[in-house]
N, CA, C and O atoms as a printed pandas DataFrame, in Angstrom:
     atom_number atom_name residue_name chain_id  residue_number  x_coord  y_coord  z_coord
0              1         N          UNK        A               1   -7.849   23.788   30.901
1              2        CA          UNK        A               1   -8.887   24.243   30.003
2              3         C          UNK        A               1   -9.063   25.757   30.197
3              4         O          UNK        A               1   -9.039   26.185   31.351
4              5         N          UNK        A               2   -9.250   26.668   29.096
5              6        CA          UNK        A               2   -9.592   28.037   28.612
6              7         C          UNK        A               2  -11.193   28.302   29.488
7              8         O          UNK        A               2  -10.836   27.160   29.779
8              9         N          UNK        A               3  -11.900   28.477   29.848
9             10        CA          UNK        A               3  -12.998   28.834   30.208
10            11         C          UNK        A               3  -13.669   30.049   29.888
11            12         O          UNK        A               3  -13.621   31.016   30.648
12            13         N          UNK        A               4  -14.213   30.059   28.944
13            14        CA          UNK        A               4  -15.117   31.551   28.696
14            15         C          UNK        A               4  -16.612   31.068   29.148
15            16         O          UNK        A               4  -17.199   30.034   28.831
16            17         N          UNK        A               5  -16.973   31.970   29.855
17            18        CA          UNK        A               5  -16.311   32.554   30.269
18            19         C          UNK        A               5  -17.190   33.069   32.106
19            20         O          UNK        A               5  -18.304   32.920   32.607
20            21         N          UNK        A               6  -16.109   33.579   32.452
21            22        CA          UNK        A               6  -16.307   33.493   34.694
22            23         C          UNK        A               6  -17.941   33.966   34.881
23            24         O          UNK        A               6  -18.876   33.608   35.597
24            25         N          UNK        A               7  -17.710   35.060   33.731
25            26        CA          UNK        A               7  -18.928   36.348   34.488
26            27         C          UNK        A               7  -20.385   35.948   34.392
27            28         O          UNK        A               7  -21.381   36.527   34.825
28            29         N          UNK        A               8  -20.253   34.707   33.652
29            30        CA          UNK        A               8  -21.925   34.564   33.719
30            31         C          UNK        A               8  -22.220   33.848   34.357
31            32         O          UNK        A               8  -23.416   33.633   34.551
32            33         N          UNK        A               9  -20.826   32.863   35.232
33            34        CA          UNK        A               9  -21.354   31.726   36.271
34            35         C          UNK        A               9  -21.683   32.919   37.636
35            36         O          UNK        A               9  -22.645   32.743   38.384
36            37         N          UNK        A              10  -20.417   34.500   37.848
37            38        CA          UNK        A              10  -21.169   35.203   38.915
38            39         C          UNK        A              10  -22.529   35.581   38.804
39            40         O          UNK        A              10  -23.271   35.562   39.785
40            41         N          UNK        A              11  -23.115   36.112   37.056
41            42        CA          UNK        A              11  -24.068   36.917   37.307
42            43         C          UNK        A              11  -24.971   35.635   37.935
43            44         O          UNK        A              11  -25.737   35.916   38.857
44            45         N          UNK        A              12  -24.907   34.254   37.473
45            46        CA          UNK        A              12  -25.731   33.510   37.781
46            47         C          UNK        A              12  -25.877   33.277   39.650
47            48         O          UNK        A              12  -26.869   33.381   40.372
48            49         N          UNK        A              13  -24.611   32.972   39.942
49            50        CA          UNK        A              13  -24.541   33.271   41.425
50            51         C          UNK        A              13  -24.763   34.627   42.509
51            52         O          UNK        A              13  -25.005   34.782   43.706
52            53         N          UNK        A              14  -24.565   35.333   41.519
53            54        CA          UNK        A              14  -25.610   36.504   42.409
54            55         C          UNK        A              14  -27.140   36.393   42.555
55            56         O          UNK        A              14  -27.613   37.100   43.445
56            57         N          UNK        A              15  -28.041   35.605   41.816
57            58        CA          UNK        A              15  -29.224   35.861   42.002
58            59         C          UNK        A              15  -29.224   34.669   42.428
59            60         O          UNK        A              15  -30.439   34.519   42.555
60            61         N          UNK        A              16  -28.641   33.420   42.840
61            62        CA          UNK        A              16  -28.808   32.262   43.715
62            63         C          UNK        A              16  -27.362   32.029   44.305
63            64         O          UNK        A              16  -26.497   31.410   43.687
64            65         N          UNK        A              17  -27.160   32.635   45.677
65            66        CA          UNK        A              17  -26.143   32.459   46.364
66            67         C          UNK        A              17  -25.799   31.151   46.651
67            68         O          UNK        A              17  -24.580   31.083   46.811
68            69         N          UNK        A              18  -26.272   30.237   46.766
69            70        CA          UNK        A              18  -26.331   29.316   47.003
70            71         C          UNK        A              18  -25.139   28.119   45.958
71            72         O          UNK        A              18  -24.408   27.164   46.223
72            73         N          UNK        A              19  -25.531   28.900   44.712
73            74        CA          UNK        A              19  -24.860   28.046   43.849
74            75         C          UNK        A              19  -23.325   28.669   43.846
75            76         O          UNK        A              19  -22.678   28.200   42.909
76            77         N          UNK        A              20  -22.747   29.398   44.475
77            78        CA          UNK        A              20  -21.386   30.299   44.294
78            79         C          UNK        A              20  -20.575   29.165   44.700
79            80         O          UNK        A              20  -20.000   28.618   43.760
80            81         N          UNK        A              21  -20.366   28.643   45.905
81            82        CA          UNK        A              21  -19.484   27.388   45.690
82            83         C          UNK        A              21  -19.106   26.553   45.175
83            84         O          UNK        A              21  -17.902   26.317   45.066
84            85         N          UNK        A              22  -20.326   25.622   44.544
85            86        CA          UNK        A              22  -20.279   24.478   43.853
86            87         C          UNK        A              22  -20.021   25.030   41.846
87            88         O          UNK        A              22  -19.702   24.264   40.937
88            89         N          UNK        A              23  -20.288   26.471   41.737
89            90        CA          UNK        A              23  -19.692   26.474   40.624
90            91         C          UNK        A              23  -18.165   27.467   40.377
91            92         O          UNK        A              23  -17.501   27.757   39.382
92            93         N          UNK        A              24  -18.070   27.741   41.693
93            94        CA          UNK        A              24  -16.101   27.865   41.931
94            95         C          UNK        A              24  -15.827   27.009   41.658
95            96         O          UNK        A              24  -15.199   26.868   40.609
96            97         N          UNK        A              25  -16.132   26.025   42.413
97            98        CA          UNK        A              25  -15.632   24.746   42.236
98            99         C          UNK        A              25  -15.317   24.172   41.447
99           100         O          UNK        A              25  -14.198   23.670   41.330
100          101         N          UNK        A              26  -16.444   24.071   40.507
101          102        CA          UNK        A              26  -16.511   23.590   38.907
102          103         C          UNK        A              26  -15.737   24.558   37.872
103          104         O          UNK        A              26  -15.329   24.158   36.782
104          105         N          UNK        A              27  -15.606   25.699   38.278
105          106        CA          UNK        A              27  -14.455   26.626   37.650
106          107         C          UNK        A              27  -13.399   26.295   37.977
107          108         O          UNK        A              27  -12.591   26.168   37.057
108          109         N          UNK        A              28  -12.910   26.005   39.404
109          110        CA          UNK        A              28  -11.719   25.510   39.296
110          111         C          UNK        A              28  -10.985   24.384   38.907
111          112         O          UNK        A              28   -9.928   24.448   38.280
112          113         N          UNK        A              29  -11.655   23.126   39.351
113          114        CA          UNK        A              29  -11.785   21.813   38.851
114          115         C          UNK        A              29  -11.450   22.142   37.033
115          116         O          UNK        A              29  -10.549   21.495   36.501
116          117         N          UNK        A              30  -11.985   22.831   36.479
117          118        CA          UNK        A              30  -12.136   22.145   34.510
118          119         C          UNK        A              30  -11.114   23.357   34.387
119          120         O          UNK        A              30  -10.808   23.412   33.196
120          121         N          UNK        A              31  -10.505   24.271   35.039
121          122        CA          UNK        A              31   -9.527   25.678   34.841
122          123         C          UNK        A              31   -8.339   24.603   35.010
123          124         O          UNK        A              31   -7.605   24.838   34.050
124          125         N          UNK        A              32   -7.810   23.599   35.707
125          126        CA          UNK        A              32   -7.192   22.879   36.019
126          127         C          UNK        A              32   -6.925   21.652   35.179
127          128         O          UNK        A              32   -5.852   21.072   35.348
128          129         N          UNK        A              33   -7.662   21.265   34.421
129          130        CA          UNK        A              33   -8.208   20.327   33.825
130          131         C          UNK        A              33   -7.842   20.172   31.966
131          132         O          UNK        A              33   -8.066   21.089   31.176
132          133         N          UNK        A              34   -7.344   19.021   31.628
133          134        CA          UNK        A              34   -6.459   18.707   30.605
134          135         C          UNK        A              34   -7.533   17.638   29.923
135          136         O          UNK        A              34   -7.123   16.477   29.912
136          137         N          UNK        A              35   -8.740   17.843   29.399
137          138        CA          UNK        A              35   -9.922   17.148   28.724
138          139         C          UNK        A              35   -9.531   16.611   27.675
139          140         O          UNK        A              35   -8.587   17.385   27.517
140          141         N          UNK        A              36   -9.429   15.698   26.515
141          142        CA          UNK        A              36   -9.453   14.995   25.703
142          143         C          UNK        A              36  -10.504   14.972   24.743
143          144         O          UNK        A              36  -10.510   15.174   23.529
144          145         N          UNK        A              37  -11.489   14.648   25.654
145          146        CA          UNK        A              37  -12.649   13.887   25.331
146          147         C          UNK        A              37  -13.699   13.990   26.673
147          148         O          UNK        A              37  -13.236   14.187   27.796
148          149         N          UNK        A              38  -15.281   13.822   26.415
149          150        CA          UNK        A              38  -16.105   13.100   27.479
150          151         C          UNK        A              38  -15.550   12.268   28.451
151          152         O          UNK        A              38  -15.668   12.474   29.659
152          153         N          UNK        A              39  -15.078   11.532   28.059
153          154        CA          UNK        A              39  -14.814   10.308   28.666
154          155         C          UNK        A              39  -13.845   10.901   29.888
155          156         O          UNK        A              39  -14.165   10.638   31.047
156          157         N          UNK        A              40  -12.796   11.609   29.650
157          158        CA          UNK        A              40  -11.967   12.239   30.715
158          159         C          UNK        A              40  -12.393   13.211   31.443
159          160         O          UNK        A              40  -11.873   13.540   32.509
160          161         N          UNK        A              41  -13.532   13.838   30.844
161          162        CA          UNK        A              41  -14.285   14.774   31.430
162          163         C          UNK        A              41  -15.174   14.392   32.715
163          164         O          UNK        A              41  -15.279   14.972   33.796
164          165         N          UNK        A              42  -15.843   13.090   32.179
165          166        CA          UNK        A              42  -16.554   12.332   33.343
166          167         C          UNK        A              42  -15.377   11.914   34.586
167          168         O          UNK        A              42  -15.861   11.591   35.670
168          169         N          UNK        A              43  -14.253   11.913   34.491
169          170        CA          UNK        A              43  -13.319   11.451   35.228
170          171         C          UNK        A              43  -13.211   12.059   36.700
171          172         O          UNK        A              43  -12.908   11.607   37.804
172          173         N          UNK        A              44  -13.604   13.306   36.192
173          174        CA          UNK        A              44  -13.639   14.643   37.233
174          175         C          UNK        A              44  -15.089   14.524   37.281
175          176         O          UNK        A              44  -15.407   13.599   38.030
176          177         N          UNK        A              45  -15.842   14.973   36.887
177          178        CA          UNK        A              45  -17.695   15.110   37.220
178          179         C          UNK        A              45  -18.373   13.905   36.240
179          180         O          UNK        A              45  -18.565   13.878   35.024
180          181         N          UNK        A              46  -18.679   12.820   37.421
181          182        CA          UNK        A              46  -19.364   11.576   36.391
182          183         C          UNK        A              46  -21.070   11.787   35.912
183          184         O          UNK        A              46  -21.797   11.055   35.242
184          185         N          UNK        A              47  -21.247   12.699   36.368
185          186        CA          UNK        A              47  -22.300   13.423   35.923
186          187         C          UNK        A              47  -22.436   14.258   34.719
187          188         O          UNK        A              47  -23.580   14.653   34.494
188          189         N          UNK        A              48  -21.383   14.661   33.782
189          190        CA          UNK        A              48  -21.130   14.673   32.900
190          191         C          UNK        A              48  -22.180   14.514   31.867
191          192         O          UNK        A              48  -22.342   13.294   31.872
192          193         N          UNK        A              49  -23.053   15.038   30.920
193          194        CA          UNK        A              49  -23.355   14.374   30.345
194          195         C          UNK        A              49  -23.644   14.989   29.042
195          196         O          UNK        A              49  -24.228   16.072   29.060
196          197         N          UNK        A              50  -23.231   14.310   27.581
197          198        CA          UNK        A              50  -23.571   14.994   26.087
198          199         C          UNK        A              50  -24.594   14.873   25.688
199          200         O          UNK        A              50  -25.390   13.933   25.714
200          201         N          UNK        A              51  -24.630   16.012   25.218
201          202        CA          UNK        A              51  -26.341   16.665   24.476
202          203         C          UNK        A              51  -25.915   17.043   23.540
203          204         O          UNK        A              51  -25.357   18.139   23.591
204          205         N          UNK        A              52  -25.979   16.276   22.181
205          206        CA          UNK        A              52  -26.187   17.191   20.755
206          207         C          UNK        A              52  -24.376   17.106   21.600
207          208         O          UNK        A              52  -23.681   16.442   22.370
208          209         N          UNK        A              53  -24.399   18.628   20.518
209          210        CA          UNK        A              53  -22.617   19.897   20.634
210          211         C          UNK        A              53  -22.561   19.736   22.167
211          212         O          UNK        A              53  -21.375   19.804   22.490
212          213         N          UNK        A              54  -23.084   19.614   22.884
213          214        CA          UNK        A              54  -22.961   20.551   24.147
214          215         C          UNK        A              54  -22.889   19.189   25.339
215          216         O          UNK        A              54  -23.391   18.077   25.173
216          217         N          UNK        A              55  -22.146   19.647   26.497
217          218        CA          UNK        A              55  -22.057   18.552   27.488
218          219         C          UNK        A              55  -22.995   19.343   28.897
219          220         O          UNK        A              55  -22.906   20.520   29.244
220          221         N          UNK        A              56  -23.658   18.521   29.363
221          222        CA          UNK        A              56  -23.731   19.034   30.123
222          223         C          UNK        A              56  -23.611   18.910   31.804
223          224         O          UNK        A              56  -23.919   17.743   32.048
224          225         N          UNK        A              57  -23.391   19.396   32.689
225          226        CA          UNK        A              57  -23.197   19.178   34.184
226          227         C          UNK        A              57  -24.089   19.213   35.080
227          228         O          UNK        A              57  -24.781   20.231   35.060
228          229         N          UNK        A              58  -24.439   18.074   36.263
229          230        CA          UNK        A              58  -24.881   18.877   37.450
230          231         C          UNK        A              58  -24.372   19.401   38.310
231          232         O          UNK        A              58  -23.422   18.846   38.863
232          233         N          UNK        A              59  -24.835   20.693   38.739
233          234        CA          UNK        A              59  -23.982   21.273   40.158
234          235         C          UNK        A              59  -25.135   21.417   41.388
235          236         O          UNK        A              59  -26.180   22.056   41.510
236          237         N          UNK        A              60  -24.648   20.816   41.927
237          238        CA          UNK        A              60  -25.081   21.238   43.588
238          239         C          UNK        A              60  -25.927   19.839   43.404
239          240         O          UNK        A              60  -27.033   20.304   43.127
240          241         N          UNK        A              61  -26.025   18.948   43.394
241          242        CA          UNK        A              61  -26.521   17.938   43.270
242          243         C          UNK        A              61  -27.813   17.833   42.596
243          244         O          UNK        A              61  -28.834   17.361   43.095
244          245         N          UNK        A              62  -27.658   18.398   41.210
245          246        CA          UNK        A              62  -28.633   18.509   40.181
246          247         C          UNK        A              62  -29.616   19.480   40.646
247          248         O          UNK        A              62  -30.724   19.568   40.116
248          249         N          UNK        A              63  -29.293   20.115   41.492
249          250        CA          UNK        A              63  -30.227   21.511   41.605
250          251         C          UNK        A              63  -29.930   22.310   40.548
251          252         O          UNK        A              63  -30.906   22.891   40.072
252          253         N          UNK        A              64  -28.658   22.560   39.929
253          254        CA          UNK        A              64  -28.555   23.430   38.533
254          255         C          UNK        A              64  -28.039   22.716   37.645
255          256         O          UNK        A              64  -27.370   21.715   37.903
256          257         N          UNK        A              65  -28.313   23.186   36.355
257          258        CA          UNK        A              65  -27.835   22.742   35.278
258          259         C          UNK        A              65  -26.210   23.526   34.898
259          260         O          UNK        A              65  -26.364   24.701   35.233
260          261         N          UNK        A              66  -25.377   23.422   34.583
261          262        CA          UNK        A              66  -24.342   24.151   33.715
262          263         C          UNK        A              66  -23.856   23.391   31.938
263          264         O          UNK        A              66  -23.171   22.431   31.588
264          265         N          UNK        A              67  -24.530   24.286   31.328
265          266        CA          UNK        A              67  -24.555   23.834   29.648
266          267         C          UNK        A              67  -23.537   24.692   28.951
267          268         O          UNK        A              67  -23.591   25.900   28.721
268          269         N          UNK        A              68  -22.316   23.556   28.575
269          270        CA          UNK        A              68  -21.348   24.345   28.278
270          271         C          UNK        A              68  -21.250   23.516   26.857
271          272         O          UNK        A              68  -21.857   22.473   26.612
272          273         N          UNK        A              69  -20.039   24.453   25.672
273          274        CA          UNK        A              69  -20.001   23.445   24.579
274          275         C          UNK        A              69  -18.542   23.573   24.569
275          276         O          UNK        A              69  -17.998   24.657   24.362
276          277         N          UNK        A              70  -17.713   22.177   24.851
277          278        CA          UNK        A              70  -16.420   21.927   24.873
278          279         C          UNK        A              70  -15.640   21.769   23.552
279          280         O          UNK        A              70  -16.177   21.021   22.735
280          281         N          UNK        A              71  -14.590   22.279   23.229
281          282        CA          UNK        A              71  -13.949   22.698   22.027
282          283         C          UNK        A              71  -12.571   21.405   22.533
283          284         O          UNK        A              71  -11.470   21.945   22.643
284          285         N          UNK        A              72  -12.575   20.445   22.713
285          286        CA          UNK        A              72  -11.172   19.810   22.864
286          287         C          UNK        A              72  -10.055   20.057   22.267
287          288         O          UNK        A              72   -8.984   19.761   22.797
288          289         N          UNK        A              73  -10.120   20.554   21.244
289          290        CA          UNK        A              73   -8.730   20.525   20.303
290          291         C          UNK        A              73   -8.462   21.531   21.298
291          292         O          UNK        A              73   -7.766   21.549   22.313
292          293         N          UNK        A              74   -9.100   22.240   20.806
293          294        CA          UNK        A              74   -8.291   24.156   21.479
294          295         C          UNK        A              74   -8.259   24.518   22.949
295          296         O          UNK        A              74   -7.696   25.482   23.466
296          297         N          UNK        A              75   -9.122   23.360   23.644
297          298        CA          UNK        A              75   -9.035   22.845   25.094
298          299         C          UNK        A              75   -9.824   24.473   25.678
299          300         O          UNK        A              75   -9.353   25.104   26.624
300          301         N          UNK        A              76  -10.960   24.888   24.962
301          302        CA          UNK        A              76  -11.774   25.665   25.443
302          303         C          UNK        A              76  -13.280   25.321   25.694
303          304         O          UNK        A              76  -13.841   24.470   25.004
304          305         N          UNK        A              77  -13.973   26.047   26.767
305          306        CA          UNK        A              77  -14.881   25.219   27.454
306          307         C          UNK        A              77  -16.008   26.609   27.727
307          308         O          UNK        A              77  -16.223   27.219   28.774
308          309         N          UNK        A              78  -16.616   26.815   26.303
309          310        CA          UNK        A              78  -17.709   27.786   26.647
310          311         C          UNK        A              78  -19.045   27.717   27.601
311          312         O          UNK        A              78  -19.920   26.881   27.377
312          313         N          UNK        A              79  -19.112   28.410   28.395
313          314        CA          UNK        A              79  -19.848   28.658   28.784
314          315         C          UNK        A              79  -21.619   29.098   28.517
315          316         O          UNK        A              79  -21.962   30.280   28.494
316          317         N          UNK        A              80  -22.602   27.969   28.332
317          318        CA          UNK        A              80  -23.462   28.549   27.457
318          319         C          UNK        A              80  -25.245   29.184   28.115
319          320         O          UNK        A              80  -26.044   30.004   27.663
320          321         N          UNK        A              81  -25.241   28.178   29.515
321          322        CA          UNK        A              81  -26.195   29.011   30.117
322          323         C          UNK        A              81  -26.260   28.178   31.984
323          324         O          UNK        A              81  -26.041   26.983   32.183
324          325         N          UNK        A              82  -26.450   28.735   32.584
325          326        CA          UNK        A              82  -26.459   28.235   33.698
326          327         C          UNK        A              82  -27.934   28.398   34.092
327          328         O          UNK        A              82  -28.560   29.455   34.017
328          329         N          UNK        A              83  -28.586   26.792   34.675
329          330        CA          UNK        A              83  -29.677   27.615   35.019
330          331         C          UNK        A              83  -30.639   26.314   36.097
331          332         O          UNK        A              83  -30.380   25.135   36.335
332          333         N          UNK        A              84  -31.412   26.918   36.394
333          334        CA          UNK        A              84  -32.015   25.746   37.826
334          335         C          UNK        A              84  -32.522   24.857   37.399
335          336         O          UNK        A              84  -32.647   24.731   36.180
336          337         N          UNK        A              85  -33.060   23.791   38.433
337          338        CA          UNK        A              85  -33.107   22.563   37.462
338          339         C          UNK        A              85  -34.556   22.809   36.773
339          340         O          UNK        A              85  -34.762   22.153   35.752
340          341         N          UNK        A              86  -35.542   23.647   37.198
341          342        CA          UNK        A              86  -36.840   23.743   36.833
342          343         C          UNK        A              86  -36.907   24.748   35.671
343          344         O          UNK        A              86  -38.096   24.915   35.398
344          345         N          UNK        A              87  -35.974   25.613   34.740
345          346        CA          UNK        A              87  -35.347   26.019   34.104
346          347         C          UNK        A              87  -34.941   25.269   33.025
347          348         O          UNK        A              87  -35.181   25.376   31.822
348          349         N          UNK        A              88  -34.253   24.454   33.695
349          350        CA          UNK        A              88  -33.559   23.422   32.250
350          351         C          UNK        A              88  -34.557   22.443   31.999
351          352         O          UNK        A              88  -34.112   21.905   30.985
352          353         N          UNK        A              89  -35.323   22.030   32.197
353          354        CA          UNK        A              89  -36.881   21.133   32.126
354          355         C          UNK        A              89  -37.167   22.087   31.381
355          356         O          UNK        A              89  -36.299   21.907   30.527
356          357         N          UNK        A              90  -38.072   23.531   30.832
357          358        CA          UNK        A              90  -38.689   24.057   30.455
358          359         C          UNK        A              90  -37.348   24.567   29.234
359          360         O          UNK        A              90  -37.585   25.569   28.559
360          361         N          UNK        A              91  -36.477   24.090   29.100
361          362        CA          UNK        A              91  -35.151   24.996   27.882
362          363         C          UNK        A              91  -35.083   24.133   26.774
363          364         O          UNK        A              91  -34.890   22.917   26.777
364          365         N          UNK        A              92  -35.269   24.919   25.794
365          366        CA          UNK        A              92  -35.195   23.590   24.190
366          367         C          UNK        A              92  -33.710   23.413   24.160
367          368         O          UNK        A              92  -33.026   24.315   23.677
368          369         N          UNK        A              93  -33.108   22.250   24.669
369          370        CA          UNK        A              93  -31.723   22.161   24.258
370          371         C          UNK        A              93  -31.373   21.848   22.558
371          372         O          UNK        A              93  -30.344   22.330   22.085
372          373         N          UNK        A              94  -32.048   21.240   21.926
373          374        CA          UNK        A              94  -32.442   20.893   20.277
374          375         C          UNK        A              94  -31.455   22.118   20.073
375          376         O          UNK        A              94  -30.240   22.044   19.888
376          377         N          UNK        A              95  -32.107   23.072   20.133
377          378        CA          UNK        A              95  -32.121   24.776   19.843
378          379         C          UNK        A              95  -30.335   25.023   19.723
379          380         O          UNK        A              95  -29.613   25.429   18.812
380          381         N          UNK        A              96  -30.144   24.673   20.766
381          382        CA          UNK        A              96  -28.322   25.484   20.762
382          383         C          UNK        A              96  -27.810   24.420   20.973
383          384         O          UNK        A              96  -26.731   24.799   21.428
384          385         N          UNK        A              97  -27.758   22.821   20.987
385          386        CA          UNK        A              97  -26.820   21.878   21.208
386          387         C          UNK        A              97  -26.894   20.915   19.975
387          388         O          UNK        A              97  -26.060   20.019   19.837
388          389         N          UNK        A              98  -27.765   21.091   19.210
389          390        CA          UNK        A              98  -28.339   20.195   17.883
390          391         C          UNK        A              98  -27.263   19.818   17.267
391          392         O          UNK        A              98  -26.521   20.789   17.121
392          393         N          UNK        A              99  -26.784   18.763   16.790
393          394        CA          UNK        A              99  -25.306   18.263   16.138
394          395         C          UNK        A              99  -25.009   19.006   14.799
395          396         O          UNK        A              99  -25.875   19.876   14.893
396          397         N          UNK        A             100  -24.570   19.184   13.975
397          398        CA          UNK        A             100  -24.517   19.635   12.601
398          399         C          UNK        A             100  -24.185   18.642   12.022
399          400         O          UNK        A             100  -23.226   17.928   12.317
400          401         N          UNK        A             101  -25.345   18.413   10.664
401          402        CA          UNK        A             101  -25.198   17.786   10.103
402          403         C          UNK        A             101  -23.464   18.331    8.785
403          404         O          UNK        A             101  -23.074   19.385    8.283
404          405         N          UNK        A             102  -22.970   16.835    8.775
405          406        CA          UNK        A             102  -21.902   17.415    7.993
406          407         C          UNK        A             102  -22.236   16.856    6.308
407          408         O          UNK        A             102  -21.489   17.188    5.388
């Protein structure tokens, strides 16, 4: 998988050191990673979970959120906000993950 993109999982890990491992990790893990679908996605992190457009992850054992919106065809995996879990409680996901109606 394409990952756009690195710099906002550092800026995020600079102001919580804490999270720099567990979202290497998760950079490296889905950088590695040949997705399909959800379903293969959970394969690797069963925590996994879809919202609306957007899937989302726990890292560090649901201490952070990582809200990304996965493009399967083109096997790219945007990056859309990283943020603590008391953060993502207070974030309108509606807002940026809402399905489109077709």
């Amino acid at each position: 998988m394409h990952i756009i993109s690195k710099p906002r999982l550092r800026e995020f890990w600079l102001q919580n050191s804490d999270a720099e491992v567990p979202l290497s990790t998760w950079y490296k893990q889905s950088k590695k990673a040949d997705w399909k679908n959800i379903a293969e996605t959970r394969k690797i992190f069963s925590n996994a979970d879809s919202v609306g457009e957007c899937t989302v992850f726990d890292i560090d054992g649901n201490k952070y959120r990582l809200i990304t919106k996965i493009n399967y065809k083109t096997k790219i995996v945007y990056i859309r906000f990283v943020l603590t879990h008391l953060e993502y409680d207070k974030y309108k996901l509606k807002d940026d993950c809402r399905r489109r109606k077709i």
